[in-house]
N, C-alpha and C positions, 0 to 999 in steps of 0.2 A: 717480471714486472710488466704488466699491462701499459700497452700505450694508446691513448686513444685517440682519437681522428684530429681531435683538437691539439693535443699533444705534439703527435708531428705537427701540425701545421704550424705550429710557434717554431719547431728545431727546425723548418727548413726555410725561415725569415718569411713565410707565407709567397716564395717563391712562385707558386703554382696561381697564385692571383695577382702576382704583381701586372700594374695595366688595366686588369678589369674595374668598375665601378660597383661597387659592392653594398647588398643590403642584407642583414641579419635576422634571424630569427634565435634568439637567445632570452633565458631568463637569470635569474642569480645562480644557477646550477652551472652555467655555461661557464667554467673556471678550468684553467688547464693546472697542471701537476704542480707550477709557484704560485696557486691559488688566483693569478690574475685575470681579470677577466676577458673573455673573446676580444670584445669592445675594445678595449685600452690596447691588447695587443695588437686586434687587427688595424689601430688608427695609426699605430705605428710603423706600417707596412704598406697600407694600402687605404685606397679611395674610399672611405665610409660615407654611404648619404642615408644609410635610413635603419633604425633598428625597429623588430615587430614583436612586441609581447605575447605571449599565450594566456591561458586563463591562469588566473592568480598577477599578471603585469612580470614585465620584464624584472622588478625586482623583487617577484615575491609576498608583494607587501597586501593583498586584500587576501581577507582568508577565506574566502568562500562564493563561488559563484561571480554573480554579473559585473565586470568592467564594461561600463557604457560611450566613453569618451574616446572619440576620434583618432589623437594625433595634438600631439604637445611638443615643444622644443624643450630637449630637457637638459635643464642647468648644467648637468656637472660635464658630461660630453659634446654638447654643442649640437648634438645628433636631434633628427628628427622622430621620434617614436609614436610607433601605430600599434591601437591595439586589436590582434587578432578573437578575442574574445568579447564583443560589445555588439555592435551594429553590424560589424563586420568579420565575419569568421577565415573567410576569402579574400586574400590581400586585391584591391580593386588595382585595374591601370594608372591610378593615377597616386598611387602610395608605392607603385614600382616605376613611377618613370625615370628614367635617367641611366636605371638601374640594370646591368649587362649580369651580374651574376648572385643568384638568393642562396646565404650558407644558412644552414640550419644547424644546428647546434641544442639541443634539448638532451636531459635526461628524461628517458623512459623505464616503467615499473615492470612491466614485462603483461600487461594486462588491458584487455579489449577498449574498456570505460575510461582508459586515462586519455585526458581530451588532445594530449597534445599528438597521438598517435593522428588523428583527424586533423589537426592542426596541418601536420607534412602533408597530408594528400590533397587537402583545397591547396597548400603553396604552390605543390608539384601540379595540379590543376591550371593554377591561373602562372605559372613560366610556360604551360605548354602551349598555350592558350595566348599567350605574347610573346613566344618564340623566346624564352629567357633561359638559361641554364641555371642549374639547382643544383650546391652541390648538399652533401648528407653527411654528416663529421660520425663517424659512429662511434656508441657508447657502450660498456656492456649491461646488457640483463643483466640486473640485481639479483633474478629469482634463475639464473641460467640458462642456456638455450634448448633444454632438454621437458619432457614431461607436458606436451600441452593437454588443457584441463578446461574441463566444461562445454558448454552448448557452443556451437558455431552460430551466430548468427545470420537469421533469415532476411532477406532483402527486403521484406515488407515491411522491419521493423527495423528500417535503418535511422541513424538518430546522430548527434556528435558524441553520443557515447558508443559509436558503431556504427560506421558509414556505409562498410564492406562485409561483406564474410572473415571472420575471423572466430578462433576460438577465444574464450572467455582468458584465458594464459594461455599464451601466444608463442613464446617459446624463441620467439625473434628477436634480431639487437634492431637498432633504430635504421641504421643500414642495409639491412635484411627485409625491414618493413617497406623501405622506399624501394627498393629491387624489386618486390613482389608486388608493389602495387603498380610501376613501371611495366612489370609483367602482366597484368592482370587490368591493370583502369587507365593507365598513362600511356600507353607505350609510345606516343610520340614527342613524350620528355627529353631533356638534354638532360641526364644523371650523371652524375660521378658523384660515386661513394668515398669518403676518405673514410681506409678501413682502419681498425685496431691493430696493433702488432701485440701478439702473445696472450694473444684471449683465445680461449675453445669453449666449447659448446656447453661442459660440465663446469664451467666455472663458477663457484657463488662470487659475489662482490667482493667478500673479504679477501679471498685470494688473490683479486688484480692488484693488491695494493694499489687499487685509487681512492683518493679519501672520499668519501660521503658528505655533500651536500646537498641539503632537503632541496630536492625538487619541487617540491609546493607545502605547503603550510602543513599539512595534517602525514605529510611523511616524513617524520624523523629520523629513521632508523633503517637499513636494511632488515632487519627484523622484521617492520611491516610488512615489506615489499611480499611476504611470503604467504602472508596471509590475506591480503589487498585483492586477489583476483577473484574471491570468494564473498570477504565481505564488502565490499563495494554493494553487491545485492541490498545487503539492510537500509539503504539509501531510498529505497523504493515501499518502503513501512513505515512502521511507527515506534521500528524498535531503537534505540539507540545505537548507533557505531561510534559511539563515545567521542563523537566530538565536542570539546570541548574540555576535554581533558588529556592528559598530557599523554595518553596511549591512544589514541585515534583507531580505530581495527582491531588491535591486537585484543579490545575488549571490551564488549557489548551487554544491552543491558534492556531495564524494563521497571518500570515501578512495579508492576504485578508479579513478576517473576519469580518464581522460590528457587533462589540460588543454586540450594546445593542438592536438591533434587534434580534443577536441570542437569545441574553438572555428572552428575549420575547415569543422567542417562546418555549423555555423550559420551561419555568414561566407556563406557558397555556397549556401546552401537560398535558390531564387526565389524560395519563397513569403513568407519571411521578408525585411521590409523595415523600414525606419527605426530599426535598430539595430547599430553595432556589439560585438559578442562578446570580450573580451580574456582572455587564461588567468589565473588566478588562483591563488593557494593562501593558504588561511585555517584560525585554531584556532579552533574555540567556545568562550567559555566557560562555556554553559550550554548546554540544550536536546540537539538528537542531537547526536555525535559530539564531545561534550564530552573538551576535552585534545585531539584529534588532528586531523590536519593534513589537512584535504579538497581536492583539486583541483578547480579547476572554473571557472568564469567571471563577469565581473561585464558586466551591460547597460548598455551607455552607448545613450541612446536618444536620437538623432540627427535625428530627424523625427517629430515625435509625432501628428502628423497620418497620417502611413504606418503606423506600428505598432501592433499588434496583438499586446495584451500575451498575448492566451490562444492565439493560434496558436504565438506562441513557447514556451510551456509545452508547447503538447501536442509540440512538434518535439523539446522536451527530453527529454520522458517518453518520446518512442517511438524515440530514438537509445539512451536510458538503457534502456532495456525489453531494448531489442537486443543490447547486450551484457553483459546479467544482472545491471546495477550500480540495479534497481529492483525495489521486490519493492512491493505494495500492503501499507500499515497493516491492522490489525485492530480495530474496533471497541472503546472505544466512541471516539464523537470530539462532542464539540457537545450530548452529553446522547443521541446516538443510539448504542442497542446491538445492534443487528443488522445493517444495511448497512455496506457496506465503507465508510472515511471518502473515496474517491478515487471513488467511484460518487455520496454525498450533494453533495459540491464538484461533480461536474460537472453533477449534478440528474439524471442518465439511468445506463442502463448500456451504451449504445452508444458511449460516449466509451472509456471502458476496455476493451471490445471490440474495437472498431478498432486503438486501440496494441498490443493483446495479437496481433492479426492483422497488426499491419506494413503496415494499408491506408495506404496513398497520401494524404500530409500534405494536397495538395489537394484529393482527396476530401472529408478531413474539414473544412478549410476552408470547404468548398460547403453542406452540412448544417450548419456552423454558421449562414452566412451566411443560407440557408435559412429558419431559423429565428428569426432577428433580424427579417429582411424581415416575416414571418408576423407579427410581433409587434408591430409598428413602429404600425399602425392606433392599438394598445391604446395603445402609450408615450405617442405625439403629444397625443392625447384629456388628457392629464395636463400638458401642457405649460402655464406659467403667466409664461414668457417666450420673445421670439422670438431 
C-alpha cells in the first residue's frame, strides 16, 4: 500500500514542521488516506497563515480556465487564500510574508500541459527568490514513471502549459519534477521532498491503493489520465475533447466527422497500438459545440503499456487536417497572446508542420521518439525511485 508524502506527514503529527509558520499550496485533491484534508490537518499541528489555489481554485469549483481574484478570507478555515491562477501565477512577497516554509501538495497527471506542474516551479522560483524553504509532498503518476512520450519542448515556446523542457509524458512523480527542476532552474532552492513509501516506477494508480480524487474538473478518472498527455493537443482546434460531457478525453468529436470511417482508419494505422477506436456521437453541454451533435470516437485503451497517447493525437489531427474538419485555434490560450495555441501544446512548430504537410505518421513518431531518447539522461538524473 502506497504512502504518500501527505500520508506520512499526518502519521508523524506533522513533526518535521512543528515551529515553522506555514503556507499551502493545495487544491480538493490535497486529501490524505482518511480523506481529510491538508488544511484541517495541518491546522491541527502547526502555524497556518495562508493557503494558494492553482487553476481551477483551491476547491475545485470553476471549471475551466481564468480565476481573476486576489485573495479572500475564507469562511470555513479562517485562512487567507491566494490564487495562483488569476493575476498572479507567481506567489508575490507580500502573499508569502510571514511565511518560513511553502508545502505543496497537488495531484499531478503525469503530463507537460497540466498547469500545476508550472504552478511548483514559479513557487520554487519565488522561496528562492526570498530565501524560503519549499517542501514537495509527493504523489504518484497516475500514468506511471515509465514510457515518456511526445515532443520535448523548445524554449522558444515556452508558456504555463510548459515553462521548461520537458516531454509531452513526463514520466515523473510531483517529487521528481521539483528535483529536476532544483537541478536544472532552481538550484539555490531550500527543497525537501517528502517522498512516497512503496511506490516504484511501473506502478499504475490502481495498484497504490490510493483512492482517486479529481484533480480538476474534466479528470475524473484514472482512465483519463492515460490518454490526457495526447489529447490535451485538441485544445489547440476546433475539434472537440468532449468537454462538456461526462468523458472529457477519453472522447472526441466533430460535427463533420463520419464516425466510423474515422474509426477505421485508426483501427488500421500500424503505428497506432494498445487501443481500440469505437464511433461515437455526443452533445456538449458546454465548451465548443455546445447543443450539437459531434461524431467521433471514444478510446478504449486496451494495453497501456503499448499506447501512446500523443501518437494517437497527432493520427487524429492529421486524418482531421485531411479532410478539412481542423482548422488551428487563435491566440490567446494559457495567458499566451501571439503563438498559435496547437504550436505552445506541442512546444515546437515542427509538430504542426508536419500535419499540415501530410508527413508520414512514422516519421513523426521517429522525431518524437528522438527526442524523448535525448532527454531521457536529464529525466533519470531526477529519479527518486526505482
Amino acid at each position: 500500500m502506497t504512502q504518500t508524502g501527505l500520508d506520512r506527514l499526518v502519521a508523524s503529527g506533522f513533526d518535521e514542521l512543528k515551529g515553522r509558520r506555514v503556507g499551502i499550496v493545495c487544491n480538493q485533491a490535497s486529501v490524505a488516506r482518511d480523506f481529510r484534508h491538508i488544511l484541517d490537518h495541518a491546522m491541527d499541528h502547526v502555524e497556518v497563515l495562508a493557503a494558494f489555489g492553482p487553476q481551477h481554485g483551491i476547491w475545485g469549483h470553476t471549471q475551466d480556465n481564468m480565476i481573476e481574484w486576489e485573495g479572500y478570507e475564507d469562511s470555513s478555515t479562517g485562512l487567507r487564500f491566494y490564487s495562483l491562477y488569476g493575476e498572479h501565477r507567481k506567489p508575490t512577497p507580500s502573499m508569502l510574508e510571514g511565511i518560513d516554509t511553502l508545502v505543496f501538495d497537488l495531484q499531478d497527471v503525469g503530463a507537460r500541459y497540466y498547469t500545476f506542474t508550472w504552478t511548483l516551479l514559479l513557487c520554487m522560483q519565488a522561496c528562492a527568490e526570498l530565501g524560503k524553504e519549499i517542501w514537495a509532498l509527493d504523489r504518484p503518476n497516475p500514468i506511471s514513471g515509465v514510457n515518456p512520450q511526445g515532443t520535448v519542448l523548445e524554449p522558444a515556446y515556452a508558456s504555463f502549459v510548459g515553462l521548461v523542457p520537458l516531454p509531452m509524458r513526463h514520466g515523473l512523480t510531483i517529487g521528481e519534477l521539483a528535483t529536476h527542476f532544483m537541478r536544472e532552474n532552481v538550484p539555490d532552492i531550500d527543497l525537501h521532498v517528502h517522498r512516497m513509501e512503496n511506490w516504484h516506477r511501473r506502478m499504475a494508480y490502481e495498484e497504490t491503493n490510493v483512492s482517486w480524487v479529481n484533480p480538476s474538473p474534466n479528470m475524473p478518472d484514472t482512465e483519463t489520465t492515460w490518454v490526457y498527455p495526447g489529447m490535451c493537443l485538441l485544445e489547440g482546434t476546433t475539434i472537440s475533447e468532449a468537454r462538456g460531457t461526462t468523458r472529457p478525453f477519453l472522447q472526441f468529436g466533430h460535427p463533420t466527422f463520419d464516425s466510423r470511417h474515422l474509426c477505421e482508419l485508426l483501427n488500421q494505422e500500424v503505428s497506432l497500438k494498445g487501443a481500440v477506436y469505437r464511433p461515437i456521437s455526443y452533445q456538449p453541454t458546454f465548451h465548443k459545440f455546445t447543443g450539437e451533435i459531434c461524431q467521433g470516437a471514444f478510446i478504449h485503451v486496451v494495453n497501456r503499456q503499448e499506447f501512446d497517447a500523443t501518437l494517437a493525437a497527432v493520427a487524429i489531427l492529421k486524418h482531421a487536417w485531411e479532410i478539412g474538419a481542423c482548422q488551428w485555434l487563435d491566440p490567446p490560450y494559457e495567458y499566451e497572446y501571439i503563438k498559435l495555441p496547437i504550436d505552445i501544446l506541442n512546444g515546437n512548430a515542427w509538430l504542426r508542420a508536419a500535419i499540415e504537410s501530410g508527413s508520414d505518421l512514422r516519421d513523426i513518431e521517429a522525431q518524437m521518439m528522438a527526442e524523448c531518447e535525448a532527454f531521457e539522461p536529464t529525466r533519470q538524473a531526477a529519479f527518486l525511485y526505482n
